[in-house]
C-alpha positions as CSV (number, residue, x, y, z in Angstrom):
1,X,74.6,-82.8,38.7
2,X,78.1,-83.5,37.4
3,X,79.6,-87.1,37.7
4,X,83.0,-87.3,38.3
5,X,85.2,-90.2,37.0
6,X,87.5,-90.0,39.6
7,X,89.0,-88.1,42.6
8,X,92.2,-86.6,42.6
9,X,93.4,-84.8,45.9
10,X,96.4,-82.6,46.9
11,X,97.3,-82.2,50.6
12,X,99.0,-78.7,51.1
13,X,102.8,-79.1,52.5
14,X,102.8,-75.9,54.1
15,X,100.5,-73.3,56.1
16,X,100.5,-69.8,54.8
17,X,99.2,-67.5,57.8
18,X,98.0,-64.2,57.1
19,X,96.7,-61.9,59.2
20,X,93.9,-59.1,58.1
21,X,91.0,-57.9,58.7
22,X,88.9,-59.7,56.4
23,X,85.6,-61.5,57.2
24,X,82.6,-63.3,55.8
25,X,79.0,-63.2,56.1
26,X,76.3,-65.6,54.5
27,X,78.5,-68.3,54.4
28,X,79.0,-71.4,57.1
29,X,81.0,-73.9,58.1
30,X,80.4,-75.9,55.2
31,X,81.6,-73.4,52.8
32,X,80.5,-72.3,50.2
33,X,80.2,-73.2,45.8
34,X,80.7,-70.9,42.5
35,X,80.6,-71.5,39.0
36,X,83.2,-71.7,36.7
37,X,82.4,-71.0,33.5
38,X,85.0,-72.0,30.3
39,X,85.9,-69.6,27.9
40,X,83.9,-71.5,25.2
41,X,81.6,-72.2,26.6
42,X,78.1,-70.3,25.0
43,X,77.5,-68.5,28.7
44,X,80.7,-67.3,28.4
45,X,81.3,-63.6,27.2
46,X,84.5,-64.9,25.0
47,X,81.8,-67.4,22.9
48,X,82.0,-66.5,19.2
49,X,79.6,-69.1,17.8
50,X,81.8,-68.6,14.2
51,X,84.8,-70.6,16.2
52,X,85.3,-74.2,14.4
53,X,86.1,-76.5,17.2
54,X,89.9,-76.5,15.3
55,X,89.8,-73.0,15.8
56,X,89.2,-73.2,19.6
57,X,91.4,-75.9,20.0
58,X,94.1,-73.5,18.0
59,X,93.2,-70.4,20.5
60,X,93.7,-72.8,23.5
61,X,96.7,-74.1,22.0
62,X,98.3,-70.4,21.6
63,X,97.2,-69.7,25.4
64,X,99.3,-72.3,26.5
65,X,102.1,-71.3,25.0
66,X,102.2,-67.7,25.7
67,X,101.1,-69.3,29.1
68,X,104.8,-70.3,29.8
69,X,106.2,-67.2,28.9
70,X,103.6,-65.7,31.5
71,X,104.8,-68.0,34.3
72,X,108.0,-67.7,33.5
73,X,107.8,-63.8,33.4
74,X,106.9,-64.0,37.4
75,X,109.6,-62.3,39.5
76,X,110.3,-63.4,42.9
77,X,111.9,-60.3,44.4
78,X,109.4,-57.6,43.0
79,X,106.6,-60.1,43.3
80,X,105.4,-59.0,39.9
81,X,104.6,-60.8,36.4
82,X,103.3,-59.8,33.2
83,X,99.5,-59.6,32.8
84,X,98.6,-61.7,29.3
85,X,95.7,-59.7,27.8
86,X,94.2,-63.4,26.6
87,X,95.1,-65.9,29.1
88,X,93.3,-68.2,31.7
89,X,90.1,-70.4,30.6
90,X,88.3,-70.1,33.2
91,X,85.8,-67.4,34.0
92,X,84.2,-66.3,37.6
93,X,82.2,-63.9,37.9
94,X,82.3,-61.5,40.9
95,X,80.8,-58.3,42.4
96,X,83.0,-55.9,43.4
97,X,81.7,-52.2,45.7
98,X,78.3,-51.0,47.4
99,X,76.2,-51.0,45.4
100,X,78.1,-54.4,43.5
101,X,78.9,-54.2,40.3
102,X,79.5,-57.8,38.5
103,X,82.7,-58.4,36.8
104,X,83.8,-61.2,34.4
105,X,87.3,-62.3,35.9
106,X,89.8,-65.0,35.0
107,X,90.6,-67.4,37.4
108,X,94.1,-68.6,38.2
109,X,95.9,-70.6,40.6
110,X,99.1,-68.9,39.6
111,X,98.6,-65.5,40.1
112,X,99.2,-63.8,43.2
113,X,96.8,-60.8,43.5
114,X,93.2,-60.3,42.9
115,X,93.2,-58.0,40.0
116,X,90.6,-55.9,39.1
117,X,91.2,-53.6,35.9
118,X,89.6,-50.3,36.7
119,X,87.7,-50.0,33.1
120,X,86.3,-52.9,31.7
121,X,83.7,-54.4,29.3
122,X,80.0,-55.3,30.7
123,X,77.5,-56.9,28.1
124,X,74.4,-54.4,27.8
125,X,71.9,-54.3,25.6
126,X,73.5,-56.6,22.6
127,X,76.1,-53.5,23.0
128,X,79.7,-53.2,24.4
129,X,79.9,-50.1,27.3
130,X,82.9,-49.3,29.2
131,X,82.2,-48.7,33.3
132,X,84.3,-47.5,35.8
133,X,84.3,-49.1,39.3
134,X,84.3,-45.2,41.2
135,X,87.5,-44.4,42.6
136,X,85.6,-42.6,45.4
137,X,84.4,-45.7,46.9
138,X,87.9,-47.4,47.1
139,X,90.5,-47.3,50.3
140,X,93.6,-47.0,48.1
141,X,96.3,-48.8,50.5
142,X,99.6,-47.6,48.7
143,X,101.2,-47.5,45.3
144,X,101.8,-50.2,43.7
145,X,103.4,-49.0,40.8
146,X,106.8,-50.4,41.8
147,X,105.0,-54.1,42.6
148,X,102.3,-54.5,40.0
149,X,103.8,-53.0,37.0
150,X,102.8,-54.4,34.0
151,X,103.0,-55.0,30.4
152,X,99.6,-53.3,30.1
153,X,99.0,-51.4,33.3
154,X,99.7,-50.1,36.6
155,X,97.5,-50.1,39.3
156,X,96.8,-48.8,43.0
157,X,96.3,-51.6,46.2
158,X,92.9,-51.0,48.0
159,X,90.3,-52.6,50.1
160,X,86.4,-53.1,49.0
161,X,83.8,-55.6,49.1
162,X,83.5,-58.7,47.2
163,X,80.7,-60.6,46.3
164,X,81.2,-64.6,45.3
165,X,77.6,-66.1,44.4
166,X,75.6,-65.6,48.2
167,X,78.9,-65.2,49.9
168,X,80.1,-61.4,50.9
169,X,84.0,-61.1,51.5
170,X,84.6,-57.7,53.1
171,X,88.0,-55.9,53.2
172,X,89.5,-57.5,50.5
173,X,92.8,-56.1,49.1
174,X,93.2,-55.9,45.2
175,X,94.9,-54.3,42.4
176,X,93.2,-51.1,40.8
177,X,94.7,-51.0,37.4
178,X,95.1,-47.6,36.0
179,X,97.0,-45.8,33.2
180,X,96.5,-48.8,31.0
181,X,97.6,-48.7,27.6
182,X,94.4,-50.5,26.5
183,X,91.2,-52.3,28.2
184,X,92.0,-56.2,28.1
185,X,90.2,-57.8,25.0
186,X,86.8,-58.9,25.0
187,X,84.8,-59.2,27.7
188,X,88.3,-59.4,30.4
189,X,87.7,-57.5,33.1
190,X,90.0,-58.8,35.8
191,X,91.3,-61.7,37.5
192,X,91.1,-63.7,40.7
193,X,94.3,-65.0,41.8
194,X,94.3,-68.1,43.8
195,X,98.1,-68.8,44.2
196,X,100.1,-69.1,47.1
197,X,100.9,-65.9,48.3
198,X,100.0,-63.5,50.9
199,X,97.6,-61.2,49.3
200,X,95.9,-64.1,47.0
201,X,91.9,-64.8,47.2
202,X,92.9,-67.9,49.2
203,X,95.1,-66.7,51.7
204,X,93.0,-63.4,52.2
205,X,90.0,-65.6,53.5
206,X,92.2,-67.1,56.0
207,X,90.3,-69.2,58.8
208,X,86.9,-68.7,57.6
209,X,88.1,-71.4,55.1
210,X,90.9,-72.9,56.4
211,X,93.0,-72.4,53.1
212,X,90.5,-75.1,51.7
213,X,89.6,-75.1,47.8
214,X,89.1,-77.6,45.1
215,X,87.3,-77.4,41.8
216,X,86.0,-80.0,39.5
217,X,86.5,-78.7,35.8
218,X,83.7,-80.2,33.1
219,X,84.8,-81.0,29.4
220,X,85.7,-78.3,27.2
221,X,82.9,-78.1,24.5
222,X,81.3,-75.4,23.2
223,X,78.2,-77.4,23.1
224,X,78.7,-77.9,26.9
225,X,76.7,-75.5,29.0
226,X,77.5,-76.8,32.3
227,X,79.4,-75.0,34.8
228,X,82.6,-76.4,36.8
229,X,82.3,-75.9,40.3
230,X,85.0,-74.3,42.6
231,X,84.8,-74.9,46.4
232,X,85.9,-72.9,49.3
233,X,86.2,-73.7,53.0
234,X,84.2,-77.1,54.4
235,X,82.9,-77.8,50.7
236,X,86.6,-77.4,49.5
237,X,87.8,-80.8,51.4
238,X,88.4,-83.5,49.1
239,X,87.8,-86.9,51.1
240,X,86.9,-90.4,50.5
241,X,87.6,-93.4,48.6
242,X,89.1,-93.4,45.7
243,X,91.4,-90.0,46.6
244,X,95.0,-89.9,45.6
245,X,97.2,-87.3,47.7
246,X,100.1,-85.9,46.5
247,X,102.5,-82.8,48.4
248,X,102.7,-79.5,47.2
249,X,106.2,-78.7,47.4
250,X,107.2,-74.8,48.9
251,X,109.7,-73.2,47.0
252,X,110.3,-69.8,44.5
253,X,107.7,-68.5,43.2
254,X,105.8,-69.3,46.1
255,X,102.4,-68.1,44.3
256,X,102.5,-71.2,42.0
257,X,101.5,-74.9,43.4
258,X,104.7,-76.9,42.7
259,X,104.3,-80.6,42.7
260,X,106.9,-83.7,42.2
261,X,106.2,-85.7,38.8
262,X,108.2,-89.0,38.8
263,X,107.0,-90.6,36.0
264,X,104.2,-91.3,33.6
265,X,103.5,-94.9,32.2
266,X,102.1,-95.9,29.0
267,X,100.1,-99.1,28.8
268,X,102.4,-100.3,31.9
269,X,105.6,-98.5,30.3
270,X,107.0,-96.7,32.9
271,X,108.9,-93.0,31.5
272,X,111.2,-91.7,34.2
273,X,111.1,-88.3,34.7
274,X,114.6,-86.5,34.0
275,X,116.1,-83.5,34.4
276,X,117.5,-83.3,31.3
277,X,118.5,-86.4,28.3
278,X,121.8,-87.2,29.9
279,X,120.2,-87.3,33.6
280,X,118.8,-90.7,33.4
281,X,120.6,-92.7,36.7
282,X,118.5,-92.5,39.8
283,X,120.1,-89.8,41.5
284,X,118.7,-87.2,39.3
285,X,115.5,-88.6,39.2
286,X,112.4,-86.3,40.1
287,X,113.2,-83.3,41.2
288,X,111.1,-82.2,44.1
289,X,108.6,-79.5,42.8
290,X,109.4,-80.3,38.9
291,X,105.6,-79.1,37.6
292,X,103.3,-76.6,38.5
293,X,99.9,-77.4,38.4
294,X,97.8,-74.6,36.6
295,X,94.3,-73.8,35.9
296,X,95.0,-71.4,32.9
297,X,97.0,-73.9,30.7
298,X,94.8,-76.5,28.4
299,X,98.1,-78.4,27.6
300,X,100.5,-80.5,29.9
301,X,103.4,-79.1,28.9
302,X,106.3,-81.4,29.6
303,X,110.7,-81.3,29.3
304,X,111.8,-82.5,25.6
305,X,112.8,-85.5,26.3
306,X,110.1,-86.8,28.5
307,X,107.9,-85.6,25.6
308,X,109.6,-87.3,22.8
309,X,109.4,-90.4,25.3
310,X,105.9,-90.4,25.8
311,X,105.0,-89.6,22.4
312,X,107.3,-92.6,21.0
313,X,105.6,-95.1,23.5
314,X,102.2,-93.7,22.6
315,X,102.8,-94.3,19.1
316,X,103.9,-97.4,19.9
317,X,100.4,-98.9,21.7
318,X,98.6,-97.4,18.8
319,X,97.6,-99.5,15.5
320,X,96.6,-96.1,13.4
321,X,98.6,-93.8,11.5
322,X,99.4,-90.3,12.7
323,X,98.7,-87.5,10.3
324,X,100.3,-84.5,10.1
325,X,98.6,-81.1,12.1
326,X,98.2,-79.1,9.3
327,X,98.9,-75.9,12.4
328,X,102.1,-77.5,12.8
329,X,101.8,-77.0,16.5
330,X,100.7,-80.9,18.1
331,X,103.6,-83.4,17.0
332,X,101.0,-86.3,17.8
333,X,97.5,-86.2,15.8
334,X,95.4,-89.1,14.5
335,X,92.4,-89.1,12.1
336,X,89.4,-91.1,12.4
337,X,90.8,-92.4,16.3
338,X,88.4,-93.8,18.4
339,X,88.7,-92.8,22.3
340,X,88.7,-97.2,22.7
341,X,92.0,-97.4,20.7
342,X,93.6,-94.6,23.1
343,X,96.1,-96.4,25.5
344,X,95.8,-95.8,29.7
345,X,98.1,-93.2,30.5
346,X,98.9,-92.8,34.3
347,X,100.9,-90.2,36.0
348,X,103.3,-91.3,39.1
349,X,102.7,-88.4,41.5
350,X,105.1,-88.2,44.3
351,X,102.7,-90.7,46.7
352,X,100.5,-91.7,44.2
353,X,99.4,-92.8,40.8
354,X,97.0,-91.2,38.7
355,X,95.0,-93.0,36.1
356,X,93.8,-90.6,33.6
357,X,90.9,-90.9,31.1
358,X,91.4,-90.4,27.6
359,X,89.4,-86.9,27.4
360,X,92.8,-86.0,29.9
361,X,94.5,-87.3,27.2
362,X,93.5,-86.3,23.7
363,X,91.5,-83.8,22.8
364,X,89.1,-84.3,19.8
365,X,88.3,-81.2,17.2
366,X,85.6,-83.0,15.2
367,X,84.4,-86.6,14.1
368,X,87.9,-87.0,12.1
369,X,91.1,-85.4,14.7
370,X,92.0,-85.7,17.7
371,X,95.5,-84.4,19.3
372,X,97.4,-85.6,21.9
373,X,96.7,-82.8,24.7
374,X,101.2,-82.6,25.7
375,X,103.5,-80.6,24.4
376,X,107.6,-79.7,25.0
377,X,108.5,-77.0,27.3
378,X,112.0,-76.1,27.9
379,X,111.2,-73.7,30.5
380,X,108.8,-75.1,33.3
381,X,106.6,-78.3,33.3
382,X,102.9,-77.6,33.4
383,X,100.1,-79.3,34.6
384,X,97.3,-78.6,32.5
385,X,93.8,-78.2,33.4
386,X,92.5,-81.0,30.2
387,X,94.7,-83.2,32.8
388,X,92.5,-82.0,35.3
389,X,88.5,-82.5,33.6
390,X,86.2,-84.6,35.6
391,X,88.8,-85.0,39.0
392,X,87.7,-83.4,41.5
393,X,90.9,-81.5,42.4
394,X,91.6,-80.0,45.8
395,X,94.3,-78.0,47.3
């Protein structure tokens, strides 16, 4: 049984209504619960046991990054977006056809469609096989060549089966990747997107669970061989004491989960958020929809200046030195640091606060580093899911 720390809650703005013929069986009004397992993680197909923790901190670190480039590659008026061969944290696994056949997919809240690449990688017998999902048993909808084009595919819309734990979905639309210049690495075999649009997981359910999900992600360890839990439909409402609520705001890309971040504070310093250095009178405060929150990034990745801010009043609260990170890729690192020392960092959510734990913080690598878990972003703010561990987070 996980413990959660906190609750953290996110009432949707807007209802997305779409009509199809999609329906459930074995599941009730109370929902239903899968896991979530972490890349890392030793259950996880991605586990190499030869990984230093520096070495899966450095991978998660590289994710993020190419992360933004990823989001940033989303197009609004062909509703497409680059597929990153390496991205997400997160793993789900799902059945797809009659008989099912399990797959390994990636979730992410900012994808739009669920993705299923037509060959992938299954785990038999100590030994790597490629299986294909038979074309026979799909109901290819239409091309998509023109709408799902991507950097390593293309792939063909159809209908099948899906299978989530004890819960059938039946007439789901996906993407059947084809043509693809080469399998994803590893043990990828597709993704489920969760985002806002029509043809998402989420909005594909429809009724059955009321657009209702939430998830609750444990600490990234490779040590740590519990599962986070995602919740759909009844199970999926986040209620009760202790819950802050903040708007998701609709705007372009409406696949992503735009909220408004006002501020953060640092041992009761308040940092305004800012459009830009030389926006800093009240006017240009906050931004409505100024960061997308995202399952598949491990960093918060913040504006420059808000950064430098936070890093300077960071610094500032802390007795220790900062070292240098010998990757050159965290500005704010500390040796020998203990969790105690770490200042309370809260984030000012457009109506409410959010006081976050230090493992939503820093991230530790061994006994003698640990990294501040932010980085600069020129190109979109990002809510990262290490902000995210132990909240129960619902949207």
């Amino acid at each position: 049984m996980l413990s959660f720390h906190s609750f953290f809650s996110i009432s949707l703005a807007i209802a997305i209504i779409f009509v199809s013929r999609f329906s459930i069986t074995e599941a009730n009004n109370g929902g239903f619960t899968v896991d979530l397992i972490h890349r890392d993680s030793p259950k996880s197909l991605f586990h190499n046991p030869s990984l230093t923790p520096s070495q899966r901190l450095n991978n998660a670190l590289q994710r993020s990054f190419s992360r933004v480039h990823h989001l940033m590659s989303f197009s609004p008026q062909s509703a497409s977006a680059n597929v990153t061969p390496n991205g997400g944290e997160y793993i789900m696994k799902i059945s797809m056809g009659t008989p099912p056949v399990q797959i390994p997919a990636i979730v992410d809240t900012a994808q739009t469609v669920l993705l299923h690449i037509k060959w992938y990688l299954v785990v038999q017998n100590n030994a790597y096989l490629f299986q294909e999902l038979l074309a026979s048993q799909l109901r290819i909808l239409a091309s998509a060549r023109s709408v799902m084009e991507t950097n390593l595919s293309v792939a063909d819309l159809a209908t099948e089966t899906v299978k989530l734990g004890s819960t059938t979905l039946h007439d789901i639309i996906f993407g059947c990747g084809h043509d693809n210049d080469s399998p994803f690495s590893n043990a990828r075999a597709g993704i489920v997107g969760l985002g806002g649009s029509q043809v998402s997981l989420i909005s594909q359910m429809g009724s059955p669970i009321g657009g209702k999900f939430s998830y609750c992600l444990v600490p990234m360890s490779a040590q740590n061989t519990k599962a986070s839990k995602m919740n759909f439909g009844g199970s999926g409402v986040v209620s009760g004491r202790g819950v802050v609520s903040t708007p998701i705001v609709s705007k372009s890309p409406h696949a992503f989960y735009f909220l408004t971040l006002e501020g953060i504070s640092v041992a009761n310093k308040r940092l305004d958020f800012y459009m830009s250095s030389a926006s800093s009178n009240a006017s240009k405060l906050a931004q409505a929809g100024n960061i997308v929150i995202d399952s598949g990034s491990t960093l918060t990745l913040l504006p420059p200046d808000l950064y430098s801010r936070l890093v300077s009043a960071v610094k500032s609260t802390i007795k220790a030195q900062p070292v240098k990170d010998p990757k050159l890729m965290l500005s704010l690192c500390y040796s020998k640091l203990n969790f105690s020392s770490i200042p309370i960092i809260i984030v000012h959510f457009r109506g409410g606060d959010l006081k976050m734990n230090p493992l939503n913080t820093f991230v530790r690598t061994s006994l003698f580093s640990i990294y501040l878990g932010f980085a600069p972003a020129r190109e979109i703010a990002i809510y990262g899911n290490l902000a995210q561990v132990n909240f129960y987070v619902g949207l």
